[in-house]
N, C-alpha and C positions, 0 to 999 in steps of 0.2 A: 402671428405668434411664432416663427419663425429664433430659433435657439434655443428649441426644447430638446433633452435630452430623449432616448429612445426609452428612458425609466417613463419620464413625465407624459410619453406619446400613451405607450403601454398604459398606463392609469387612464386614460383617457377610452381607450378604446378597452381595457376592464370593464371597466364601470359602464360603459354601452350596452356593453354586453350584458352584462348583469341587468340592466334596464328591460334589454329586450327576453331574458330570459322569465323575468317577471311578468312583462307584458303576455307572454306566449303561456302564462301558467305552468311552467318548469316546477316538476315536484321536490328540486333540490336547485336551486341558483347558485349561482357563483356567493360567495364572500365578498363583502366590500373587500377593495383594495387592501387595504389598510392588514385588515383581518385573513387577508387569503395566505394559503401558504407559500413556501418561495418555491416548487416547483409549478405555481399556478401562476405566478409572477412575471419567473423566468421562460415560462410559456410565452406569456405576452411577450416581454422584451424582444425573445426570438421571431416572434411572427412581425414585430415592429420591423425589426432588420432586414428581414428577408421582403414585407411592400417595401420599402426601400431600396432595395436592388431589383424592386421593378416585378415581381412576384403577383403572378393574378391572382383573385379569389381560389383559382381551383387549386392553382400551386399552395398558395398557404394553407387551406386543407391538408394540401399531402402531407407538407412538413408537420403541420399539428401532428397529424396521424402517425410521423416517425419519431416527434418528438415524442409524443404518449405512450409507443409503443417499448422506444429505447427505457422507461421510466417505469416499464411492467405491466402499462395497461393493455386492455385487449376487450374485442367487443360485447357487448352484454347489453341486453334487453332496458337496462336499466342504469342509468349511471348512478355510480356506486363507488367513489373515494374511499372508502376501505377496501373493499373488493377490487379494486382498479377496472372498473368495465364501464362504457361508454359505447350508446346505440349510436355512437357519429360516428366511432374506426367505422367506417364502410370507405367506398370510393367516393369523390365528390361525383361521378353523375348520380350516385345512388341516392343522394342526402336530399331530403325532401327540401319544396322553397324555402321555408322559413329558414333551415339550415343555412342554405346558400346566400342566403340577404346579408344573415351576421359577417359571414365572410367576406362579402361585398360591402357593408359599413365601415369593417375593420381597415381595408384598403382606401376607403376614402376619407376617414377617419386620418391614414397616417400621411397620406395625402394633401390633406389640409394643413396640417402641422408640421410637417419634414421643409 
């Protein structure tokens, strides 16, 4: 699959995501792709780029984390797209496994496809 754009990788590892955010009983999931908004998008895109230049799980963590933060979010018990808070800003050793799997899909995820 080899000459997918970093848009079409990003949909791919969305929509993962959102898989497993279902599977784990997430009390608010991602949007379908489709539906998400474009700073949820341009999330993905960016974290596409950076496993790309070789980026581990833990590193693309941090980046989400500066990317979220640059965007106004900040941590909170509960994620909350209005409120901008998300119980993931923490450190990646702090992110419980489940956490750190998605991150580690996403990388292989773009891995597969790049």
């Amino acid at each position: 699959m080899s000459g997918l754009t970093s848009v079409e990788i990003a949909r791919v590892c969305h929509e993962a995501n959102r898989a497993l955010q279902v599977l784990e009983g997430d009390p608010a999931p991602s949007p379908a792709w489709d539906d998400a908004p474009h700073w949820q998008r341009a999330s993905a895109v960016d974290g596409v780029r950076q496993a790309q230049a070789g980026a581990t799980p833990a590193q693309l963590h941090e980046a989400w984390c500066e990317f979220k933060r640059a965007e106004g979010w900040t941590f909170g018990p509960v994620k909350d797209a209005d409120a901008r808070t998300h119980p993931c800003l923490i450190p990646y050793a702090d992110l419980p496994q489940s956490q750190r799997e998605k991150d580690a899909v996403f990388a292989a995820i773009v891995a597969a496809l790049s």
